[in-house]
N, C-alpha and C positions, 0 to 999 in steps of 0.2 A: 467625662471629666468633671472632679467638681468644682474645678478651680475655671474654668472656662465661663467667664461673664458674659453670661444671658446669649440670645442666637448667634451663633456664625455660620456664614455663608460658608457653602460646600467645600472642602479644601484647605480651609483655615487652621482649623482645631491644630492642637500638637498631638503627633502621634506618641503613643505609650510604649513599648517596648513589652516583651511576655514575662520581665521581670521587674517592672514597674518602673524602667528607672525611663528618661525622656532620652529620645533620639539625637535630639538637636543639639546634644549636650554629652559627649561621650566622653569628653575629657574629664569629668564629676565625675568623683569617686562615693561611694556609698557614706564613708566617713564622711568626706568634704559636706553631702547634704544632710547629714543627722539622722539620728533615729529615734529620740526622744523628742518630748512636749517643749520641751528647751531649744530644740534647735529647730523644730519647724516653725516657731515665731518669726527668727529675722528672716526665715525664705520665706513666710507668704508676705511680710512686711513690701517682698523686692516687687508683688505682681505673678501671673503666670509668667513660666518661661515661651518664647515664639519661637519660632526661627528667623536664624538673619536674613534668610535669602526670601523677600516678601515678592508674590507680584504688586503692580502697581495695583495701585485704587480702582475697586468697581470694574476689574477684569478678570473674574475669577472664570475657570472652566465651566462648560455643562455638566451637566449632572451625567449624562451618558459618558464621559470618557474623563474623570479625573484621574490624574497621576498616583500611583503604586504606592501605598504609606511607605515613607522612611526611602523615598528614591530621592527629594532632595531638589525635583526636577518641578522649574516653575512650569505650568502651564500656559502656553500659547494665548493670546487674546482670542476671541471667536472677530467673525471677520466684521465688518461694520453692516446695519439692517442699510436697508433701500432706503432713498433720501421719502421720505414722508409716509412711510411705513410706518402701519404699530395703528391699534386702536386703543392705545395708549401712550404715556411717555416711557413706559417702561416697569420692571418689577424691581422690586427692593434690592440692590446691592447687585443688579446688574443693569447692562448697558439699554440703552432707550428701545423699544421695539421688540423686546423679549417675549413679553405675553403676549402670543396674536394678533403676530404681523400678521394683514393678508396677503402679504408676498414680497419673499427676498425676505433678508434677517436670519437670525438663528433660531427666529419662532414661527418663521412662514412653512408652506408646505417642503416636507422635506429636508430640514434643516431641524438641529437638535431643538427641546424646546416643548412651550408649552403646546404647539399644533406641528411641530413634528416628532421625527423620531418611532422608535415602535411603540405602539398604545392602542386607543381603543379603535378598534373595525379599521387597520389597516396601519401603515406607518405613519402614527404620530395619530393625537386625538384627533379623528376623523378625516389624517392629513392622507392624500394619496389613495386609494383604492379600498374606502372603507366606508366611513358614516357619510354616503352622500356626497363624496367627489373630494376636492381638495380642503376637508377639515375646518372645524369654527375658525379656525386662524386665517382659512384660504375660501373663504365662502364668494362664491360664484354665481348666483342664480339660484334656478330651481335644483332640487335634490332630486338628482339619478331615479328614473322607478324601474320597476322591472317591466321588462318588456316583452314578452314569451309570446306573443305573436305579433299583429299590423300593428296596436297601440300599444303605451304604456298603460300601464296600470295606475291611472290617477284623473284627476281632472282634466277635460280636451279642451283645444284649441279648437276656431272653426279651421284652418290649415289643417291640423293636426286628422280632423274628420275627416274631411276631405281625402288626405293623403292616405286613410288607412281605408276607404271606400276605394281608391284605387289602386294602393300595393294589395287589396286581398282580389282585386282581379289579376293584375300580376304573378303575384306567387302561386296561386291556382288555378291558372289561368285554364286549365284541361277541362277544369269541373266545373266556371263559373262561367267559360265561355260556351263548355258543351250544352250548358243547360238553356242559358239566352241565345243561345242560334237552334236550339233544337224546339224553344218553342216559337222562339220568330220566322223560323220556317214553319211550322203546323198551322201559326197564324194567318201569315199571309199568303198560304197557298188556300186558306178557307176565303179569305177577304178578296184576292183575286178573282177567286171562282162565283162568289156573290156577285161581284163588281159585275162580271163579266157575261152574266147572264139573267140580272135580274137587274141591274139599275141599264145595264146598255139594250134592253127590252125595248123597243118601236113602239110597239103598243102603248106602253106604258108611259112613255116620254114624251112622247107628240104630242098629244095633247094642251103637255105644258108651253108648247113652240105657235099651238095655233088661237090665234085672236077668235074664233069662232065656234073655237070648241064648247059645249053646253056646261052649266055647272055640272053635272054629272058626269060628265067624263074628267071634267077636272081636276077633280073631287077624287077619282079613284086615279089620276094618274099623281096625286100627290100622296095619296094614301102609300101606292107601291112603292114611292119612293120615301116615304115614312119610314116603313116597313124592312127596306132592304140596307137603307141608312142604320135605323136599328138593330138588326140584323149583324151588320160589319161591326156595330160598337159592340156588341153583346161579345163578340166572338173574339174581339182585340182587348176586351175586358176579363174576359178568362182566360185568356194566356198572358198578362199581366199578372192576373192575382197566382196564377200557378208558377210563373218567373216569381214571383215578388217571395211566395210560403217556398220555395226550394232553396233562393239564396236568400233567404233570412236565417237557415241554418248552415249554409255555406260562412257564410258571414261572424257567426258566433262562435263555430270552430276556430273563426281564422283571427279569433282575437283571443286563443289560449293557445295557437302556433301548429293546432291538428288540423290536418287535411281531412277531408270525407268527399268520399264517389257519391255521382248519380243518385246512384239506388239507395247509398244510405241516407244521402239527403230526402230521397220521396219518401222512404219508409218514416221518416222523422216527421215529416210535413206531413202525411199524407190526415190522420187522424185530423188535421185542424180545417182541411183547406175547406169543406164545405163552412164550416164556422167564418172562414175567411172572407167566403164570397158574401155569405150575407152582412158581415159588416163592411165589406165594400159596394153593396151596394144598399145598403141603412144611410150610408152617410149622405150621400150624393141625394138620395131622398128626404133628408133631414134639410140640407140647405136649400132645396128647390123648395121644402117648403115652405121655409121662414121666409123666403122672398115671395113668396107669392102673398102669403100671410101679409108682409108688409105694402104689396099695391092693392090688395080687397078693399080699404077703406077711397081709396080715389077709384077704382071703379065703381064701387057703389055710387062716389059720387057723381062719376061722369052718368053713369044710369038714368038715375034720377032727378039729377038736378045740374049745374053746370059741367059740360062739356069741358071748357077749360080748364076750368078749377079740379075738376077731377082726373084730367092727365096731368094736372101738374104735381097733384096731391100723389097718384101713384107712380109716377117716376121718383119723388122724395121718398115715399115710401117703399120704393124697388131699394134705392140705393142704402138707407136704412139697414134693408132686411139683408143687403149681399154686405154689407157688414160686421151686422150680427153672424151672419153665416161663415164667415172667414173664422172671427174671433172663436167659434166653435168647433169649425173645423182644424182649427190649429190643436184646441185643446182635445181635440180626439187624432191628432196627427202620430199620437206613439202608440195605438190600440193595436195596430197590427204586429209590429213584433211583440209587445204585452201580449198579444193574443197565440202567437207562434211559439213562444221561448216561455212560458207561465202557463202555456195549454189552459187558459182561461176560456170562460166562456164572453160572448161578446158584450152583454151587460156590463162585466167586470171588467174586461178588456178596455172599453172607453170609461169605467172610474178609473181603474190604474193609471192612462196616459192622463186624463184630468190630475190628479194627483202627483204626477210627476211634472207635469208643465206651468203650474201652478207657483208663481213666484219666477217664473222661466220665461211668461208667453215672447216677450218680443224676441229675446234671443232663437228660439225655436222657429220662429215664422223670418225672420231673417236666414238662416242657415237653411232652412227647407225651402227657401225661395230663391238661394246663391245655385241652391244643389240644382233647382229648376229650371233655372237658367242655361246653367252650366250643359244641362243634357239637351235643352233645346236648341241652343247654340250648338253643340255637336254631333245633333239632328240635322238640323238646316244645312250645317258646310256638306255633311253625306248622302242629304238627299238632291237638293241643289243641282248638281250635276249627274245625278243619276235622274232625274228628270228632264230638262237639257238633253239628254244623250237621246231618251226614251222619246221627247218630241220631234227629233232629225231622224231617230229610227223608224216611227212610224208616219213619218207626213206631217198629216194634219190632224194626228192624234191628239198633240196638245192642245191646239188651239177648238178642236169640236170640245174636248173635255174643260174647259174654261167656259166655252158658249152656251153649254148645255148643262154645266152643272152633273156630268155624270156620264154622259155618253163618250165613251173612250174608246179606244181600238184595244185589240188583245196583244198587239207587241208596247204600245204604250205605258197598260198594267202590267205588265212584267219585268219589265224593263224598272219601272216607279216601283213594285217590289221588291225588286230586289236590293235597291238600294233602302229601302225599308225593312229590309231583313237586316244588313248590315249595321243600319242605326240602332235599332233595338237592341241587337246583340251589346253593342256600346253601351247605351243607354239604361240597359235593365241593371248592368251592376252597378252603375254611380246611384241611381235614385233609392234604389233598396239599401245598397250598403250605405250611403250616410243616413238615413233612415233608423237603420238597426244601431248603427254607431253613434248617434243623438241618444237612442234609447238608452243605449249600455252608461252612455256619460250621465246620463239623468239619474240613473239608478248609485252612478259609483258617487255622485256630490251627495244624493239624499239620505242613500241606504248603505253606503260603503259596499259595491261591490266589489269592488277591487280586491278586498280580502279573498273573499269565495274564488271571484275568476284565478288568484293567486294559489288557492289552494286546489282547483280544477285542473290548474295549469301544470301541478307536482312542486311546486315553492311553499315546502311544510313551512321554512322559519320565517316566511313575509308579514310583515305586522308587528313580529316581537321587539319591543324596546330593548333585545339587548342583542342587538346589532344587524336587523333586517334590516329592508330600504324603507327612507321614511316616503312620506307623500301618502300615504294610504287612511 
């Protein structure tokens, strides 16, 4: 209209009729309003014509449901916002709280308006099931991610790792159980059979038991027990690193919501795991030798010259170097999945996790020391009483294996196996899956995985700014 002075709010205008004449006004007759230059003078002299029947002030309808041109019918107030709603006082020529309330109003979720209504990614601008949960008008916290397997797709919590290190032994529990009992039984029927016939060996033990044994028998009955000690680590170290490379790909399935068997898990792992052994056992050689690195200078000096001053210098310098050695071992703490899930070689394997823990270190060595705990503690409750059981079963098994430092009875070790099958089995999937799941978070804050895992996962439209999930 051109007689309509300057904006009106929705509903206001006069409606026109399909032969120009105005609605509100039916009793005007064509004549009565003119049709010359002469007669439209004294009618616009009067103003626009309105209608009589106004709503009140500053209650006009929403925009979603104004009343029918030419019905005549005033519209309803909308109902009143929540008492201290609105992240404002309100919009122009309407009531206080209209533009994005975050809750209750005519602008909150679900209510006509600027954050409800149907609009963008769902009902109302992001109101309701769309951009991110209840809409800019109903904001809430964090924004919804996608979650197509244990985690979402965004940045973790240490809760959050945690809980997906243990809902992916949950939900797979067939293939991440069968794989940590099938190697903690290989394990500890090898460590049994050592125990049981090489450290409980007379010959070899006695020695240690008799004040009058010569240094030479000494000598060799600490050697065998060197030997068989090493032996049991070697052998509990390799069915570690073989649990840790089968559920590192257990694990990475189960954060895009795919299962994988056994055998696809080895055929996957299998390629890496010699790579795997040597950087687990690189490391452990890396920190024994910065510590030692750090007491050579108090030995030298107890050598040569004081006694005291040179154990005191190499105990400073022990504690030193086992701190240096932590600091480095943290920063090489993500090499092994780097090394599993990137098929790097190990060189690269510990620049990667350096690279990724870098700006990271304390958070990383707090969560890799919660998780350590965690498995130790429900270690202890497991074994605990399967020990107990295994010293009433065999006598005086426990107590000779205490006195002796190794000599045990054979119902004893079996018994203390077995409840060391059963820990392990627990154990191997917390420490490896928050392990891999530190990894994957380090990678989604620095590198944006979460795109890719989203696009692994079959989620083509994740990422797109025009109405995927944000967080990514």
């Amino acid at each position: 209209m051109n007689d309509t002075p300057g904006w009106a709010s929705p509903g206001s205008a006069p409606s026109d009729g399909p032969d120009g004449k105005r609605q509100d006004d039916p009793g005007q007759s064509d004549d009565a309003q003119g049709t010359g230059p002469q007669d439209a003078a004294p009618q616009d002299a009067q103003g626009p014509k309105w209608s009589k029947e106004q709503p009140p002030p500053a209650q006009w309808s929403a925009p979603s449901g104004p009343p029918a041109p030419g019905s005549g019918q005033t519209p309803p107030p909308p109902p009143p916002p929540a008492p201290g709603a609105g992240w404002g006082n309100g919009a122009p020529g309407g009531p206080p709280g209209q533009w994005g309330t975050p809750q209750g109003g005519p602008g909150g979720p679900g209510g006509p308006g600027y954050g409800g209504g149907p609009g963008y990614g769902g009902p109302g601008y992001g109101g309701g099931p769309g951009y991110g949960g209840p809409g800019w008008g109903g904001w809430q916290g964090k924004p919804m991610a996608a979650k197509p397997g244990v985690i979402p797709l965004r940045p973790l919590g240490v809760g959050e790792i945690l809980d997906g290190a243990v809902s992916t032994m949950r939900t797979y529990w067939r293939t991440v159980l069968g794989i940590s009992l099938t190697v903690a039984v290989i394990t500890e029927i090898l460590v049994v059979l050592l125990q049981g016939f090489i450290l409980n060996d007379s010959a070899t033990t006695d020695a240690l038991d008799d004040p009058n044994a010569s240094a030479g028998e000494v000598t060799r009955a600490m050697g065998g027990v060197l030997i068989g000690s090493g032996v049991v680590q070697v052998v509990t170290l390799l069915g570690t690193i073989i649990a840790t490379a089968l559920l590192t790909t257990v694990t990475s399935r189960a954060v895009l919501g795919k299962s994988v068997t056994i055998g696809e898990a080895w055929r996957d792992a299998r390629p890496q795991v010699f790579r795997l052994l040597g950087l687990t056992l690189l490391l452990p050689l890396i920190a024994a030798a910065i510590v030692f690195v750090g007491t050579v200078p108090g030995i030298l000096v107890a050598v040569f010259g004081s006694n005291d001053g040179g154990i005191a210098l190499a105990v400073l310098g022990g504690v030193v170097g086992f701190v240096v050695a932590v600091w480095l071992m943290i920063r090489f703490s993500l090499a092994s999945p780097a090394l599993m899930l990137e098929k790097q070689t190990v060189r690269k394997a510990m620049g990667r996790s350096t690279k990724l823990v870098r700006g990271s270190w304390w958070r990383v060595f707090g969560i890799q020391i919660l998780a350590s705990i965690i498995a130790g503690v429900v270690a202890s409750i497991i074994l605990v009483p399967f020990t107990l059981i295994a010293g009433v079963v065999s006598g005086d098994g426990m107590s000779s294996f205490l006195d002796t430092g190794g000599d045990a009875g054979w119902a004893f070790l079996i018994v203390s196996g077995i409840g060391a099958v059963v820990g392990s089995t627990i154990t191997f999937p917390i420490t490896a899956g928050v392990t891999v799941l530190l990894y994957i978070d380090q990678r989604i804050r620095r590198e944006a995985l979460d795109l890719e895992l989203a696009r692994a996962a079959g989620l083509q439209d994740y990422g797109n700014t025009s109405g995927a999930t944000p967080g990514s």
